[in-house]
C-alpha beads as a LAMMPS data file, in Angstrom:
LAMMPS data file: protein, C-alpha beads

339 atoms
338 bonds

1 atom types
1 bond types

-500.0 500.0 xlo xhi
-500.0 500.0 ylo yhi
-500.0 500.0 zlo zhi

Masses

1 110.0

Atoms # bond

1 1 1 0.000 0.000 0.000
2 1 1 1.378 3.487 -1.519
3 1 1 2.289 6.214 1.742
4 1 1 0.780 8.774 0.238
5 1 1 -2.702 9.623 -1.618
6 1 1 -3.846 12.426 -3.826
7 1 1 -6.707 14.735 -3.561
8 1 1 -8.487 17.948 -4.614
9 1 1 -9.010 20.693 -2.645
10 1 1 -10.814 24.024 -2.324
11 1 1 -8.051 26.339 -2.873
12 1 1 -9.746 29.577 -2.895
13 1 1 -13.881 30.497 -3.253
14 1 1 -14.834 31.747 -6.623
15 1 1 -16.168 35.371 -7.345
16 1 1 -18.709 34.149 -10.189
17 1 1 -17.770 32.084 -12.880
18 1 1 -15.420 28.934 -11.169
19 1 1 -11.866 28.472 -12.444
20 1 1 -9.303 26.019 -12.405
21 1 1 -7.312 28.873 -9.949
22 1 1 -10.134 27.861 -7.148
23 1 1 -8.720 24.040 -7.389
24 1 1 -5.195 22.588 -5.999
25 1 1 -4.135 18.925 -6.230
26 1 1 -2.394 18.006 -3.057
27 1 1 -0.514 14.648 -1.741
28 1 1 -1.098 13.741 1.926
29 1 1 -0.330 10.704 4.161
30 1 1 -2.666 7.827 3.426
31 1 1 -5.056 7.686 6.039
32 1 1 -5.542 4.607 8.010
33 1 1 -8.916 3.372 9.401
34 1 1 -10.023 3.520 12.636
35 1 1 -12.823 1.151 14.483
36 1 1 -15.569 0.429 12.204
37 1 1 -13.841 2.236 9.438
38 1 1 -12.678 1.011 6.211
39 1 1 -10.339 2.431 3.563
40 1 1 -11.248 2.286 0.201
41 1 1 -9.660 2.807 -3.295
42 1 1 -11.748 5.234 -5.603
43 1 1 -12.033 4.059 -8.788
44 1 1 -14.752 6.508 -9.966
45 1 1 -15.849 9.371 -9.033
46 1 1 -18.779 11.537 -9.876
47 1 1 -19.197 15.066 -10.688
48 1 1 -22.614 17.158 -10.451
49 1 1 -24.330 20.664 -10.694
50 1 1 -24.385 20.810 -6.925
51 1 1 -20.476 21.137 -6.328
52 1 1 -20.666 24.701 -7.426
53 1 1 -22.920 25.640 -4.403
54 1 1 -20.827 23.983 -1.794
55 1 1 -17.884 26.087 -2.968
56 1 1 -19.972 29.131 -2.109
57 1 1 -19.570 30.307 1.839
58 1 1 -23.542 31.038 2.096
59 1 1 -25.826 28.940 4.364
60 1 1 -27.638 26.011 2.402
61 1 1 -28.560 22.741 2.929
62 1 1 -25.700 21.431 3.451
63 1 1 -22.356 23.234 5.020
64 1 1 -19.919 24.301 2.729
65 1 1 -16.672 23.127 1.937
66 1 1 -14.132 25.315 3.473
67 1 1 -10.541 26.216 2.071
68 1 1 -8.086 23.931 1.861
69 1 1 -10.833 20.855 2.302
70 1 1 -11.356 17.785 0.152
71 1 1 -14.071 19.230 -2.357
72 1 1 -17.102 16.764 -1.708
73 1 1 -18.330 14.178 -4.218
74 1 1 -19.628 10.883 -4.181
75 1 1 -18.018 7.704 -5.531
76 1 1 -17.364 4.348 -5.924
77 1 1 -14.001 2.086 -5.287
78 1 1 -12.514 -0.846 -3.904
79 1 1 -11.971 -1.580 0.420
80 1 1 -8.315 -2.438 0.740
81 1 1 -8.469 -2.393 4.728
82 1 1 -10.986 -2.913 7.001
83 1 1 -11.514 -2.338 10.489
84 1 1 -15.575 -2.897 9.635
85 1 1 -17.399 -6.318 10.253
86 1 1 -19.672 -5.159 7.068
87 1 1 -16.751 -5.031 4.939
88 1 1 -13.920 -6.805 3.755
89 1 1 -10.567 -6.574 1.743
90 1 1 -12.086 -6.740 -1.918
91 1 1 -15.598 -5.515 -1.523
92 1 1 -16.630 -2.450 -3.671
93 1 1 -18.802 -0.033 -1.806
94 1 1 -20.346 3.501 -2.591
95 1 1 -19.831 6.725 -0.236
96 1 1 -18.947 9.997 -0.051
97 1 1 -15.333 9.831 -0.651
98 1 1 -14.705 13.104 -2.192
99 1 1 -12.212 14.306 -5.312
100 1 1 -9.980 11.671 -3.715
101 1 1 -7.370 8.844 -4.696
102 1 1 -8.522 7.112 -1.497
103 1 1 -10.114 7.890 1.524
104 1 1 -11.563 6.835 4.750
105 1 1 -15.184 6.054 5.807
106 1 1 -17.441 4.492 8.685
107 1 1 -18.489 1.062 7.177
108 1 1 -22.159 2.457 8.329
109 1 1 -22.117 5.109 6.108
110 1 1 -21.044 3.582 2.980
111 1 1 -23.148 0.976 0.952
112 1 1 -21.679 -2.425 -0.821
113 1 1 -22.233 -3.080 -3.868
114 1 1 -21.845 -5.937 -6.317
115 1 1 -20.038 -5.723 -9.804
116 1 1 -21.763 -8.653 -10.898
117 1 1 -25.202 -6.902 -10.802
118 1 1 -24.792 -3.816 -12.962
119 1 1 -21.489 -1.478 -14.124
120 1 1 -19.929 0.329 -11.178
121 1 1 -20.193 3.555 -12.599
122 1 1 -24.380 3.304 -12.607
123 1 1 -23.945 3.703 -8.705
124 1 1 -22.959 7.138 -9.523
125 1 1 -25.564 7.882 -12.422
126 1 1 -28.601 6.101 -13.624
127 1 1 -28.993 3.775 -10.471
128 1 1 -27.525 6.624 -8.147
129 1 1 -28.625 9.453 -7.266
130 1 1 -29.254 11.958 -10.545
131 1 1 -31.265 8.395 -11.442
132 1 1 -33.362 8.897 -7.752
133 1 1 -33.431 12.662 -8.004
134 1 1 -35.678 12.730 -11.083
135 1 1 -37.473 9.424 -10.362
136 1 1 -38.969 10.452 -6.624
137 1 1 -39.129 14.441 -8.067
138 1 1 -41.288 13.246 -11.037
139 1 1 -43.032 10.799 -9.048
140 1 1 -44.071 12.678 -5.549
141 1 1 -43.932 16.181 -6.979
142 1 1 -44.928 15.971 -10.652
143 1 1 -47.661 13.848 -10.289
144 1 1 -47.732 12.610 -14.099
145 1 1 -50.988 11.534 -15.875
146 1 1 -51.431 10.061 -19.331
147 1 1 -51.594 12.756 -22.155
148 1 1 -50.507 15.649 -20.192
149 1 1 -47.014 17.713 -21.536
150 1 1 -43.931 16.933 -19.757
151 1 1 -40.918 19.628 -20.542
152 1 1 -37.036 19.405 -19.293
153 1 1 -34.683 21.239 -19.862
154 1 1 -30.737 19.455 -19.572
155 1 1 -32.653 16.848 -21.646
156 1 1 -29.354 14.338 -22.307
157 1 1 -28.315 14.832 -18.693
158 1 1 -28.548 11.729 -16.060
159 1 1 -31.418 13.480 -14.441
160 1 1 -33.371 15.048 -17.405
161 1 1 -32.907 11.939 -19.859
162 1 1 -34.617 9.695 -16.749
163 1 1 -37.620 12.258 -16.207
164 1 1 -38.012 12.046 -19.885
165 1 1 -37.937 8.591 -20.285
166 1 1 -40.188 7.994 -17.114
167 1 1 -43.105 10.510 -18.538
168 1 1 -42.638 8.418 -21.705
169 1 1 -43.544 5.072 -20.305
170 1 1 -46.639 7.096 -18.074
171 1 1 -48.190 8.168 -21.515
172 1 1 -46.865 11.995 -21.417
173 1 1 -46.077 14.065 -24.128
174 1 1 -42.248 14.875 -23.473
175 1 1 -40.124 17.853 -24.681
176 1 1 -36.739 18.189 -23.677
177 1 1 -34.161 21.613 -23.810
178 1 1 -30.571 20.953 -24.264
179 1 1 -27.643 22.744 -25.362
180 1 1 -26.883 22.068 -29.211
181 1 1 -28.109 20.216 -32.223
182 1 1 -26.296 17.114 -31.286
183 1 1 -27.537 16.331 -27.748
184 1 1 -31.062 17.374 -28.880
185 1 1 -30.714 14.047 -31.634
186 1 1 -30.128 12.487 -28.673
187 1 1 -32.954 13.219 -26.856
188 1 1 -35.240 12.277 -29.292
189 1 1 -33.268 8.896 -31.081
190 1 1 -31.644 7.488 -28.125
191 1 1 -34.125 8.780 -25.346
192 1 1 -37.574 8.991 -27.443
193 1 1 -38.918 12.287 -26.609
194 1 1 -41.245 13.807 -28.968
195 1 1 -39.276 16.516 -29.320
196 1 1 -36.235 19.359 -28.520
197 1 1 -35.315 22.489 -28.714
198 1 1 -31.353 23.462 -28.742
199 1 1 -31.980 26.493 -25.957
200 1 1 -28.605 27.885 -27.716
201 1 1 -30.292 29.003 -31.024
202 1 1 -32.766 31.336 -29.395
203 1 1 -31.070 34.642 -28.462
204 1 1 -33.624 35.636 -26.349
205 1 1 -36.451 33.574 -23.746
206 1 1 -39.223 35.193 -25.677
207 1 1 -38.122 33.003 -28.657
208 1 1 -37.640 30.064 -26.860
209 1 1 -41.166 30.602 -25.063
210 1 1 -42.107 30.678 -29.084
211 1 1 -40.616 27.602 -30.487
212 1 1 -42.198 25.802 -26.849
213 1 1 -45.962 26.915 -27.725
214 1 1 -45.317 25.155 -31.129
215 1 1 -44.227 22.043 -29.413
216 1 1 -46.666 21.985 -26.751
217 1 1 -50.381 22.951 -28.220
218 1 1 -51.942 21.992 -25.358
219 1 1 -49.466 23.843 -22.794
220 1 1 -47.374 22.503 -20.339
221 1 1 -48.327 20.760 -17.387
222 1 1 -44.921 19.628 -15.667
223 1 1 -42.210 21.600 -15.604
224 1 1 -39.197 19.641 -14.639
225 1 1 -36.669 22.415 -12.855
226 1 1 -33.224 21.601 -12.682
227 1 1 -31.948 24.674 -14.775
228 1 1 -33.825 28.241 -14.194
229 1 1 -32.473 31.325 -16.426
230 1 1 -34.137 31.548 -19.634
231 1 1 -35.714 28.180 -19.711
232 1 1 -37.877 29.198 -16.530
233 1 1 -38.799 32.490 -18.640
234 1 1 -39.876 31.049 -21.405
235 1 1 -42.094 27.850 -19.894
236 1 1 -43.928 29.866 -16.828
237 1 1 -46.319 31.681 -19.535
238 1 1 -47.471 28.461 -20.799
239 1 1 -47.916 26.198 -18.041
240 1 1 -51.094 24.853 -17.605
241 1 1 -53.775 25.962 -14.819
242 1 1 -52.556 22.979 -11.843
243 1 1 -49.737 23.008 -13.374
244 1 1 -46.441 20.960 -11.238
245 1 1 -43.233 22.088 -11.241
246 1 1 -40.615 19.537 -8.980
247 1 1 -37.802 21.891 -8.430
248 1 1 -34.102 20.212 -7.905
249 1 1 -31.923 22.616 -9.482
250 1 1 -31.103 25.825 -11.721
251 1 1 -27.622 25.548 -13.088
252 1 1 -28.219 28.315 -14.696
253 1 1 -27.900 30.569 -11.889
254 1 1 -25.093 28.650 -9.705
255 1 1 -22.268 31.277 -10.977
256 1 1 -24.276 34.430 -10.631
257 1 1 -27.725 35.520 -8.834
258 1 1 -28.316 38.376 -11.927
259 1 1 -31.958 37.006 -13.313
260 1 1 -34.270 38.674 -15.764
261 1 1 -36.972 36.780 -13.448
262 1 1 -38.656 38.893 -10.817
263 1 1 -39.707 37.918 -7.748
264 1 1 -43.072 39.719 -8.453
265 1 1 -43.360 37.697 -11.964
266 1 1 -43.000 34.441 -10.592
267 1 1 -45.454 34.530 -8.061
268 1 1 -47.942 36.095 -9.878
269 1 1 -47.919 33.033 -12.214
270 1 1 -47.877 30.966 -9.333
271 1 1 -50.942 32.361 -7.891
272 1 1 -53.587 32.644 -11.334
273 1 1 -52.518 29.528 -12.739
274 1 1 -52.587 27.525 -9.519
275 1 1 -48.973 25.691 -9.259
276 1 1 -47.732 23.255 -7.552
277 1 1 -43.995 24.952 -6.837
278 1 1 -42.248 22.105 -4.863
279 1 1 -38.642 22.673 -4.208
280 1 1 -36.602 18.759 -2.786
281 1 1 -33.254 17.778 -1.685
282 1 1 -32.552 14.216 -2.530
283 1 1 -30.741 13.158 0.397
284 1 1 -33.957 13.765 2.536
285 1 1 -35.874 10.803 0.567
286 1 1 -33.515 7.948 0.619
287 1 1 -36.581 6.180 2.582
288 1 1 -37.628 5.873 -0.747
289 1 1 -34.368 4.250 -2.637
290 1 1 -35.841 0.662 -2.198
291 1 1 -38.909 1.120 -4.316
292 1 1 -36.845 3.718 -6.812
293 1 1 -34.395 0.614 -7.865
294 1 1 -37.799 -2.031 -7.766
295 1 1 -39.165 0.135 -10.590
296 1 1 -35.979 1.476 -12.538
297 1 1 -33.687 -1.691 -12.207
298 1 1 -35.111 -4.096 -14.360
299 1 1 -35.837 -1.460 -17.366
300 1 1 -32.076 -0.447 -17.013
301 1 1 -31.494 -4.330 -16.999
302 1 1 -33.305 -4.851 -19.866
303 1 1 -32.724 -2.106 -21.724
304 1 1 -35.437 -0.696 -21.817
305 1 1 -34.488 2.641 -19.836
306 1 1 -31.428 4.056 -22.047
307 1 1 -28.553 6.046 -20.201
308 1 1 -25.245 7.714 -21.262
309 1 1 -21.708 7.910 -19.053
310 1 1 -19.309 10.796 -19.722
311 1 1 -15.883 9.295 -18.263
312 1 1 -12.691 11.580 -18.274
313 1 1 -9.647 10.150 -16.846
314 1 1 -7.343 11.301 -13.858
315 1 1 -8.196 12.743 -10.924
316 1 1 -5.852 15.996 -11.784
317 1 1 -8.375 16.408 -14.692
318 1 1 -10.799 16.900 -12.431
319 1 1 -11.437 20.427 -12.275
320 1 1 -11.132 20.873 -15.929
321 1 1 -14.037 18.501 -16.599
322 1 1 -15.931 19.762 -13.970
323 1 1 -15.681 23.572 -15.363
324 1 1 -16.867 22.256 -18.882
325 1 1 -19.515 19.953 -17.209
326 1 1 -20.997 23.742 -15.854
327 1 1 -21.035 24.991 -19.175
328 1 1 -23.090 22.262 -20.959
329 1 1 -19.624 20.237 -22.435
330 1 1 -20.534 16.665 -20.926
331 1 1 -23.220 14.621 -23.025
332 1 1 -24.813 12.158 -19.885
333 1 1 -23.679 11.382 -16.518
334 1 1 -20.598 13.029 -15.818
335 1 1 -17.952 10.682 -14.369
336 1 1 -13.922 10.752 -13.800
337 1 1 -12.230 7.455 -13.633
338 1 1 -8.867 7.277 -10.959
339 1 1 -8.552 4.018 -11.807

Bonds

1 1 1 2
2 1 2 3
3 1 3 4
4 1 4 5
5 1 5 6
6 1 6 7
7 1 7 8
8 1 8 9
9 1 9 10
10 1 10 11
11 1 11 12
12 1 12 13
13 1 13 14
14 1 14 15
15 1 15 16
16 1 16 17
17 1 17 18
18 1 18 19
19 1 19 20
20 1 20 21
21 1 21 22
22 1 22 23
23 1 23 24
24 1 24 25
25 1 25 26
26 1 26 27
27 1 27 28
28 1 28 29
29 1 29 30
30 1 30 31
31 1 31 32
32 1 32 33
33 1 33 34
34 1 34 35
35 1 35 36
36 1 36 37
37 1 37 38
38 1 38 39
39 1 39 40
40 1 40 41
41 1 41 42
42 1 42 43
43 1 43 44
44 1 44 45
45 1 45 46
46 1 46 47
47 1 47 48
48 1 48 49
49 1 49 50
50 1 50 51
51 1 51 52
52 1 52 53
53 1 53 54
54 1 54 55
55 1 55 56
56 1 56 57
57 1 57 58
58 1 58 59
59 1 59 60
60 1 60 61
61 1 61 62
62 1 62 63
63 1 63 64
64 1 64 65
65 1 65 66
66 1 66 67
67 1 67 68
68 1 68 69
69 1 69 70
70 1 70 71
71 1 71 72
72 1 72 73
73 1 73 74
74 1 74 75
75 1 75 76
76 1 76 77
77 1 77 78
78 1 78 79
79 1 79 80
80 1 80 81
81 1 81 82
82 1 82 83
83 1 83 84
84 1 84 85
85 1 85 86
86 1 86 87
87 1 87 88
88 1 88 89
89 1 89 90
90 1 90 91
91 1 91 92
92 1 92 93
93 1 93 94
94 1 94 95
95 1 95 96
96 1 96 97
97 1 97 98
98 1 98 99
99 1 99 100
100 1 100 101
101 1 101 102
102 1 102 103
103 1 103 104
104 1 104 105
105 1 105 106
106 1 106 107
107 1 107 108
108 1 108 109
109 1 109 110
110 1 110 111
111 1 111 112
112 1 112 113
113 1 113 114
114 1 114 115
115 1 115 116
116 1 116 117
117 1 117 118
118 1 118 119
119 1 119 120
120 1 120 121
121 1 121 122
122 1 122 123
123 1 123 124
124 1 124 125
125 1 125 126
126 1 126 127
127 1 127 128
128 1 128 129
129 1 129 130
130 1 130 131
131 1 131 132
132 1 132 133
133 1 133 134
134 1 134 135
135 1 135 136
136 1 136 137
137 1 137 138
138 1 138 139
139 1 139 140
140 1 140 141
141 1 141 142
142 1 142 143
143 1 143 144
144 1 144 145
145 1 145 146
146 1 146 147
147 1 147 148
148 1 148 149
149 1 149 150
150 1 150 151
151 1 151 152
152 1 152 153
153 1 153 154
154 1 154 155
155 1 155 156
156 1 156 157
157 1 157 158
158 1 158 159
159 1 159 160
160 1 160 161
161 1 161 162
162 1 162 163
163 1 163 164
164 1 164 165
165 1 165 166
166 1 166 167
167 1 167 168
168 1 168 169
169 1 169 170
170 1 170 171
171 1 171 172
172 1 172 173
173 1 173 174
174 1 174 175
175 1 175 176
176 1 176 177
177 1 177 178
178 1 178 179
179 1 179 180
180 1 180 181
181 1 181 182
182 1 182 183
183 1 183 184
184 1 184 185
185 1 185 186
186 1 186 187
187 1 187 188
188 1 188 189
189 1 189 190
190 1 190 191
191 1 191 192
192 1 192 193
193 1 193 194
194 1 194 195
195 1 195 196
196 1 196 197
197 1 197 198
198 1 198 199
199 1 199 200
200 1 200 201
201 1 201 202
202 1 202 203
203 1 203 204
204 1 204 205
205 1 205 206
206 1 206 207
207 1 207 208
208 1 208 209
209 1 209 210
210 1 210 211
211 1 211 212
212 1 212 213
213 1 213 214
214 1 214 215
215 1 215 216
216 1 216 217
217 1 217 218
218 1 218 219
219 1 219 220
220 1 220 221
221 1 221 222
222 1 222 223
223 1 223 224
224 1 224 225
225 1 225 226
226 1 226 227
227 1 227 228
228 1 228 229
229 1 229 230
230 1 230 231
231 1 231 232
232 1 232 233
233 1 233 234
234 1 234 235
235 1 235 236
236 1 236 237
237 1 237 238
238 1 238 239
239 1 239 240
240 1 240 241
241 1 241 242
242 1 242 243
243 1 243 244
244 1 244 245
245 1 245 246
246 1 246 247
247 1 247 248
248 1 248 249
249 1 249 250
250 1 250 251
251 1 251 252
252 1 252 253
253 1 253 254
254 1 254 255
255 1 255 256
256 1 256 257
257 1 257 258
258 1 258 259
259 1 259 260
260 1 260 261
261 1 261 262
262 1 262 263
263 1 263 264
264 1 264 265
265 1 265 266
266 1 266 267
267 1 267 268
268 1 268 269
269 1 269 270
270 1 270 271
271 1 271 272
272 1 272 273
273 1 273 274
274 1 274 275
275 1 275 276
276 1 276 277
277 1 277 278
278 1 278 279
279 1 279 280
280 1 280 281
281 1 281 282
282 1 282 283
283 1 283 284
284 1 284 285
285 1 285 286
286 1 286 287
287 1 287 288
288 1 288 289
289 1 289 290
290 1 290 291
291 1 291 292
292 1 292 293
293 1 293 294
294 1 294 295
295 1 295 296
296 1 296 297
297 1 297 298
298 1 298 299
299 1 299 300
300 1 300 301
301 1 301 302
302 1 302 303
303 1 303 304
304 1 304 305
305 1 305 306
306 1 306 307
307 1 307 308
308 1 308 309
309 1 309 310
310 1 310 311
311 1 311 312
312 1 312 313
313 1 313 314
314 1 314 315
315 1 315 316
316 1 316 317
317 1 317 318
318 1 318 319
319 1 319 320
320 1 320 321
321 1 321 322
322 1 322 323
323 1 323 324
324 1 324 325
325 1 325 326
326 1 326 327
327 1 327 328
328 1 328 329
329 1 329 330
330 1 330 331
331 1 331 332
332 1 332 333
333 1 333 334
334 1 334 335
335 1 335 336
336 1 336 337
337 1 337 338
338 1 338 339
């Protein structure tokens, strides 16, 4: 066993728009594990929307990460010491190990899993949590029913190419946003929406509200939220009177708070057309996991629920691929492989 490990740190809070200047790699002592700890080798590890937050100093829902701390992620690797009766030398388990070459866990916070069963990597995506997020926010919040409209924007993402494919197999009409010609393809040959619009050739939300009517005749009854900016602009005129919108992110806004949106706007849609405005945090529903993989695992087994991994390689690439990721430049679940 190497002496040393390798890891990614906060090396400085951004003002805006991240940069690779906010990251530093560092080598430390390998840590060893104490009582009902295990140390594991991370193979892969994930990368998602909510990392920009944490590297904020506001109050949220979860604390920050402060300078010159392991930036947070979750991910998947290999125990190679074990001071855990749950766990032995061998097993592969998934936990919150953090842009990390290793690192140390309690064997009561980490979950095993078994290579055998499905690809490592869908712990982190499509049987993980972007997987959960838009199952249990579609399903408790969105409250889908044959014919109605579906839209989501980050269509080819983990979470937005799962809400699609869900509202598919409920009987919805779907219609997905993404960012370029390509990924909107995507949506519709790999995913089967009905349709997508590339949110990059409309300069303005106003046009984008315009090429949505077309799509959606009947208006829009679900709003998937996971982006906010112009998308939210352009779908609040046309939702639907009872209209649901299960809200789990806006990427859009993580590097700045400017918005054309007004508080006074929003509402007043809110109020005359009746919404259902339901803002979630994933990690307060894993009582709900269980029946999530009941229903998803066997389509993903069989095919029948379609997913796409983005894997860059080497932990110091990291940052790099996490900066792109923010600006649209991953097509499916975003992933970096250590090992």
């Amino acid at each position: 066993m190497p002496d040393q490990m390798q890891r990614i740190v906060l090396a400085s809070r951004p003002e805006g728009q991240a940069s690779e200047e906010n990251f530093r790699l560092e080598s430390v002592d390998m840590p060893q594990p104490e009582e009902g700890e295990v140390l594991v080798r991370v193979h892969y590890m994930s990368l998602d929307p909510y990392m920009r937050g944490r590297m904020n100093a506001g109050k949220s829902y979860a604390d920050p990460v402060e300078i010159g701390e392991t930036m947070t992620a979750g991910g998947v690797g290999e125990v190679i010491a074990s001071n855990s009766p749950d766990f032995q030398p061998g097993d592969f388990a998934l936990g919150a190990f953090g842009w990390a070459s290793h690192a140390c866990a309690q064997g009561s916070d980490i979950r095993k899993l078994d290579p055998d069963m499905a690809p490592l990597t869908t712990a982190l995506g499509v049987l993980g949590m972007p997987g959960f997020t838009a199952w249990h926010g579609l399903d408790a919040y969105g409250r889908p029913q044959a014919g109605e409209t579906l839209v989501v924007a980050a269509a080819t993402g983990p979470v937005g190419s799962m809400v699609g494919q869900l509202a598919k197999q409920k009987g919805l009409r779907v219609v997905g946003i993404a960012g370029g010609a390509d990924k909107c393809k995507l949506a519709v040959e790999t995913f089967g929406f009905d349709a997508c619009l590339d949110h990059r050739a409309y300069a303005s939300a106003e046009g984008l509200k315009e090429a949505l009517a077309a799509e959606c005749p009947d208006g829009i009854d679900i709003y998937y939220e996971n982006v906010g900016g112009k998308v939210l602009e352009a779908v609040l005129p046309l939702m639907n009177n009872f209209g649901r919108i299960p809200v789990c992110g806006m990427i859009a806004w993580y590097n700045s708070a400017e918005t054309d949106l007004t508080a006074p706007a929003i509402w007043r849609s809110v109020l005359t057309k009746f919404l259902s405005v339901n803002g979630f945090i994933i990690f307060n529903h894993y009582d709900r996991y269980g029946d999530f993989l009941g229903e998803v695992g066997p389509g993903i087994a069989s095919g029948d629920i379609k997913y796409l991994e983005d894997i860059a390689e080497g932990l110091e690439n990291a940052p790099r691929t996490f900066l792109s990721m923010m600006q649209g430049g991953n097509t499916g679940k975003q992933i970096v492989k250590l090992v």
